[in-house]
C-alpha positions as CSV (number, residue, x, y, z in Angstrom):
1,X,0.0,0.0,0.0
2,X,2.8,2.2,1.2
3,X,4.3,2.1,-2.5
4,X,0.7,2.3,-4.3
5,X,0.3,5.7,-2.1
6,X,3.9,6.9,-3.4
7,X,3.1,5.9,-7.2
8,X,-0.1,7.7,-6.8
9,X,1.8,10.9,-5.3
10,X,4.2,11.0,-7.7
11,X,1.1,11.0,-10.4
12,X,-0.9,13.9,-8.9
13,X,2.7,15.7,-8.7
14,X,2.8,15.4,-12.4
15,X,-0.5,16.7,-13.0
16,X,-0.1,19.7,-10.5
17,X,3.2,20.3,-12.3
18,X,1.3,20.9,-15.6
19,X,-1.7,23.2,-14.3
20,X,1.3,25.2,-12.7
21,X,3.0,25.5,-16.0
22,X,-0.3,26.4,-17.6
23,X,-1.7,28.8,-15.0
24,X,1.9,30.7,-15.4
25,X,1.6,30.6,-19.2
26,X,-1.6,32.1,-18.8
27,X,-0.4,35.4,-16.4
28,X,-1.3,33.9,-13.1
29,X,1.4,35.0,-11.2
30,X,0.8,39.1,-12.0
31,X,-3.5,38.5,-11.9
32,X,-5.4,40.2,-9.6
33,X,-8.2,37.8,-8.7
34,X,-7.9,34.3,-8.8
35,X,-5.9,32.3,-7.1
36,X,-3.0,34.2,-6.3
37,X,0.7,32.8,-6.3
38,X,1.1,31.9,-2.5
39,X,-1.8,30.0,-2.4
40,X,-0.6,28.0,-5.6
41,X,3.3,27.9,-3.9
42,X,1.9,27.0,-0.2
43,X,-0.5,24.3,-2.1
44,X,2.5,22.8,-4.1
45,X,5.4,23.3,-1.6
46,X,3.8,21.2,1.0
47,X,2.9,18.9,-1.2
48,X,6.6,18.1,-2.4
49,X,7.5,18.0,1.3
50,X,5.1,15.5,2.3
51,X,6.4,13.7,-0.7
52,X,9.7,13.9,0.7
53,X,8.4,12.8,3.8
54,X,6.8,9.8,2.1
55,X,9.8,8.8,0.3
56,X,11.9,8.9,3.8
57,X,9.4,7.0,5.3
58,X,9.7,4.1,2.7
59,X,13.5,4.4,3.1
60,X,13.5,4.5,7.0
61,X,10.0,2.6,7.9
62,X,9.4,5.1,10.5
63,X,5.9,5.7,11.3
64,X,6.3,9.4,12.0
65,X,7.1,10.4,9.3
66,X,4.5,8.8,7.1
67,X,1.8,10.3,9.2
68,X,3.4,13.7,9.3
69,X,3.0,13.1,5.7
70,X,-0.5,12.3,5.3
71,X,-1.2,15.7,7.8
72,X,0.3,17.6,5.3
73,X,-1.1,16.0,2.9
74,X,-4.3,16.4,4.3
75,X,-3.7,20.6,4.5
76,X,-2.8,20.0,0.6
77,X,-6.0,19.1,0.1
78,X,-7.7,21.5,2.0
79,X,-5.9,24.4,-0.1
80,X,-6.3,22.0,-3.1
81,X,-10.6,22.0,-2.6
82,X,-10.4,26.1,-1.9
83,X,-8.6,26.7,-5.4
84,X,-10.7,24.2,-7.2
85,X,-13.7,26.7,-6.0
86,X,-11.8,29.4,-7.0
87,X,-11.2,27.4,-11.0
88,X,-14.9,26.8,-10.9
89,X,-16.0,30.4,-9.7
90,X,-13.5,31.6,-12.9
91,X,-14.9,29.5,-15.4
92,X,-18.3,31.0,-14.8
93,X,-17.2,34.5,-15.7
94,X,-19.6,36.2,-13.1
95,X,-16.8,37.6,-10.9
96,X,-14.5,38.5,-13.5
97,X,-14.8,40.8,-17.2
98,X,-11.1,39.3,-17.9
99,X,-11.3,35.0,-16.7
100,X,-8.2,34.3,-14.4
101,X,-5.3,31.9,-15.8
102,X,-7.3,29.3,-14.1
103,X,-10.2,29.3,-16.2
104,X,-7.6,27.9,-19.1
105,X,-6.9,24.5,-16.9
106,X,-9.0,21.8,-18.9
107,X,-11.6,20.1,-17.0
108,X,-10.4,16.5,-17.5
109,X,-6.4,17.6,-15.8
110,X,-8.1,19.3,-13.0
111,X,-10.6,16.4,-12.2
112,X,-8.2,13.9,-12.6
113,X,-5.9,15.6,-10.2
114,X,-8.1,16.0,-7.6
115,X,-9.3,12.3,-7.7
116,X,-5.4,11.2,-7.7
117,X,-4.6,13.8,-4.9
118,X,-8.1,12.1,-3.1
119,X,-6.7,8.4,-3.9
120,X,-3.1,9.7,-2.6
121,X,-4.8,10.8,0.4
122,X,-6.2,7.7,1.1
123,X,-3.7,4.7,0.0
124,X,-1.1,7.5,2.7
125,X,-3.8,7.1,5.2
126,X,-4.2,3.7,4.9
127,X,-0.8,2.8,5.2
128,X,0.6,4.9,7.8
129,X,-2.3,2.6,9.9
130,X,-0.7,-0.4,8.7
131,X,-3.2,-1.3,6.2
132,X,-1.8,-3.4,3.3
């Protein structure tokens, strides 16, 4: 389970990688509204340190870590949920005459890297309790 959760991270990370690359492309960093850049950097920074953590756990089997790793994962997704209101508030147009970078991100990336970041939360869960 423990390497399921880590294949499954590593696939979200990929995913968040490209709707980072797009939402730069697209002027997120200098937008007013939207989501702004330290919600995006706090989002994907503790992210990649709870996937260090992860990986450290594999290589030192030391239950701490992994669920230090699934609480920061778990804040990952918290921040995760509030910019995917933020995506779906900017797709509709109402808030905004000029859409955010967001409203580029195509539907199919951003749903399949919530339901990986869900599935990553869950495998991490489950195996920092000794499931599998």
């Amino acid at each position: 389970m423990s390497w399921a959760a880590l294949g499954a991270w590593l696939a979200t990370t990929i995913g968040g990688a490209t709707l980072a690359v797009q939402w730069i492309r697209h002027g997120g960093p200098g937008q007013d509204g939207g989501i702004r850049s330290t919600r995006l950097l706090g989002h994907a920074s503790l992210a990649v340190l709870g996937l260090a953590l992860w990986i450290a756990y594999l290589a030192s089997d030391r239950e701490l870590l992994a669920w230090i790793a699934v609480v920061l994962l778990a804040v990952v997704a918290a921040i995760g949920f509030s910019m995917l209101a933020m995506w779906l508030r900017g797709r509709s147009g109402s808030d905004h005459t000029r859409l955010p970078a967001e409203a580029s991100f195509p539907l199919p990336l951003v749903l399949g890297h919530g339901a990986l970041g869900v599935t990553t939360l869950l495998l991490s869960t489950l195996a920092a309790s000794g499931v599998g």
